[in-house]
C-alpha positions in Angstrom: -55.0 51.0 -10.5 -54.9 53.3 -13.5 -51.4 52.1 -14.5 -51.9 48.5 -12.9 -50.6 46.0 -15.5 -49.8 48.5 -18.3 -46.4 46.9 -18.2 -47.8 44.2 -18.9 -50.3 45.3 -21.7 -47.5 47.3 -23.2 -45.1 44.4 -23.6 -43.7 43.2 -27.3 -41.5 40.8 -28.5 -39.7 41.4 -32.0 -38.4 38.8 -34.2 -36.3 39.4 -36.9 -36.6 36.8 -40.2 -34.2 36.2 -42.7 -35.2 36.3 -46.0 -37.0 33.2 -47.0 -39.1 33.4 -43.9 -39.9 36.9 -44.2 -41.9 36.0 -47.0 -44.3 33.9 -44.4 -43.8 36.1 -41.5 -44.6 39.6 -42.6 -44.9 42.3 -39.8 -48.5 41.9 -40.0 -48.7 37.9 -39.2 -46.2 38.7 -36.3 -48.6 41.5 -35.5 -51.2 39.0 -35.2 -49.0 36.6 -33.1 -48.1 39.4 -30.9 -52.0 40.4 -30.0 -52.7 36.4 -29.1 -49.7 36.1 -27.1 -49.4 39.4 -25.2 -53.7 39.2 -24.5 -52.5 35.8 -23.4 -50.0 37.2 -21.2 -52.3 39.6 -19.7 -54.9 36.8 -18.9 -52.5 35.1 -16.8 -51.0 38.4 -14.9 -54.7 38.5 -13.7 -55.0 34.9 -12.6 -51.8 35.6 -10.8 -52.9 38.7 -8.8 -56.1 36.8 -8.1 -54.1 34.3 -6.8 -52.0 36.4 -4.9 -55.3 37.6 -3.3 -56.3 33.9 -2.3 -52.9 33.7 -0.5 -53.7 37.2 1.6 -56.8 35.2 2.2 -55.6 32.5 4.2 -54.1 34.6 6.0 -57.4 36.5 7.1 -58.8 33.5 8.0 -56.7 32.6 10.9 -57.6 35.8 12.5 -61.4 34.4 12.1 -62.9 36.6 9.7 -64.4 34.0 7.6 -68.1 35.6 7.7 -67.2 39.0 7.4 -65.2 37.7 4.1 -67.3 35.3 2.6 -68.8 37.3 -0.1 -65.1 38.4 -1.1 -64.0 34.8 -0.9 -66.7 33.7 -3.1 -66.2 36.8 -6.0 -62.4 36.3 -5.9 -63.2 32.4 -6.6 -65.3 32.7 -9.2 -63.1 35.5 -11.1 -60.5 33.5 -10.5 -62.9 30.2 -11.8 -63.5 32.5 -14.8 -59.8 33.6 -15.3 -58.7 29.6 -15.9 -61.5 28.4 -18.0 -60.8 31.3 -20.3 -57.2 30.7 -20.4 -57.9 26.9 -21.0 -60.6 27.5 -23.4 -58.2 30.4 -25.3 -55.0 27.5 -25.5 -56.9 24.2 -25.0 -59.8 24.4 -27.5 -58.7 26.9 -29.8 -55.2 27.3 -30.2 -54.0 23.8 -30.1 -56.5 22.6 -32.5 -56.2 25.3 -34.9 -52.7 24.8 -34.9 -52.8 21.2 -36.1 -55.9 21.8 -38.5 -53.5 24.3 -40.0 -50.3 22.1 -39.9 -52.2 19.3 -41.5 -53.4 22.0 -43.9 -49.9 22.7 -44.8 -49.5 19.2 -46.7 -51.8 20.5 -49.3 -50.5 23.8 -50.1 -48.7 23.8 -53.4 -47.4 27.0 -53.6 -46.3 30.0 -50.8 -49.6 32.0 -51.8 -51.3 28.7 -50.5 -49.0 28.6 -47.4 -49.7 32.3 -46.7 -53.6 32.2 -47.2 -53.6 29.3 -45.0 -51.4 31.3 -42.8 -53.9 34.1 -42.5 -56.6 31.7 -42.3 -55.2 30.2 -39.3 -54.3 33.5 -37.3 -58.1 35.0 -38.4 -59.8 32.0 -37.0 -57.5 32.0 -33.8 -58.1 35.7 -33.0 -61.8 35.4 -33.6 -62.8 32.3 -31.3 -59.9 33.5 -28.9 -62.4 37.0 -28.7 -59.9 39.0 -29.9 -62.2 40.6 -33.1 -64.9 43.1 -32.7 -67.3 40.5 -33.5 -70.2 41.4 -31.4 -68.4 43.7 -29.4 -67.2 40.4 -27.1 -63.3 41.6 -26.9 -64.9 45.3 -25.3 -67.2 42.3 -22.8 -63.8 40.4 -22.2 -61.1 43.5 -21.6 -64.0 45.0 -18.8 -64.4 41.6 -17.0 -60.7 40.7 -16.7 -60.1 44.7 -15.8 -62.8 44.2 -13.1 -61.1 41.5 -12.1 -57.8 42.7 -12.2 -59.0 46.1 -9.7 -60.8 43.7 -7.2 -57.4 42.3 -7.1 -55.7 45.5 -6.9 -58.5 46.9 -3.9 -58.4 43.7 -1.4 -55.0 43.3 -1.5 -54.9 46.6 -0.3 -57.2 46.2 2.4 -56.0 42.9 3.3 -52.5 44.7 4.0 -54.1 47.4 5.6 -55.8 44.6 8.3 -52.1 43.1 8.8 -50.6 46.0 8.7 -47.9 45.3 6.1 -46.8 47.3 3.1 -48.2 46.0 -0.5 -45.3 44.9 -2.7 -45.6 46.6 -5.6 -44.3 45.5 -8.9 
């Protein structure tokens, strides 16, 4: 599981502005962008191997193992449970209305060092309610859960395979 979702976690995008926009898109603001996006990204590559283990589950419960999986059933709910609200709560409640707080913002700039600041603003307050800031030490809290998560995964689809005797697809 050591290298399960590195891809993932390792994965950039690189956009290349002209000049006029370079000026509001320095490498640091799309640095910024990136850590949202790609944190997103890894967010949902959890839900989906969580999901992937609620599939292998209905398949265990035709061969009537429903007690002996019950505690597995209920863990893999909730992480899953905990996987969406996150991901809602990250786009939902704190992207989309920062993003129009700082679009409205934008008709009162009069001048690109008040477009920038409220630029910088915007991506500072996104990455600190999104967790993404050492505040607290909640992003440390937040990358062990959704690791957890992401190896409970990894371990019963394993052993669910190992029941049916099928091989894991791998990505």
């Amino acid at each position: 599981v050591a290298g399960e979702g590195s891809g993932v976690r390792s994965l950039t995008l690189k956009y290349r502005t002209a000049w006029p926009l370079s000026i509001l898109f320095s490498k640091t603001i799309l640095l910024k962008y990136q850590v949202i996006f790609r944190h997103l990204l890894y967010c949902r590559y959890v839900e989906r191997k969580l999901v992937e283990v609620w599939v292998d589950h209905q398949y265990t419960k035709e061969l009537g193992l429903d007690s002996s999986f019950s505690p597995y059933y209920s863990l893999r709910q909730r992480m899953l449970h905990f996987c969406r609200d996150y991901i809602y709560y990250a786009t939902v409640e704190v992207l989309e209305p920062q993003s129009h707080e700082f679009l409205a913002s934008l008709s009162g700039a009069e001048t690109i060092d008040d477009v920038l600041y409220r630029h910088e603003q915007f991506l500072e307050g996104c990455l600190r309610e999104v967790l993404l800031t050492e505040h607290d030490n909640l992003y440390r809290h937040l990358s062990k859960v959704l690791q957890t998560c992401l190896t409970f995964a990894h371990n019963l689809r394993r052993f669910s395979h190992s029941i049916g005797g099928e091989p894991i697809e791998e990505p």
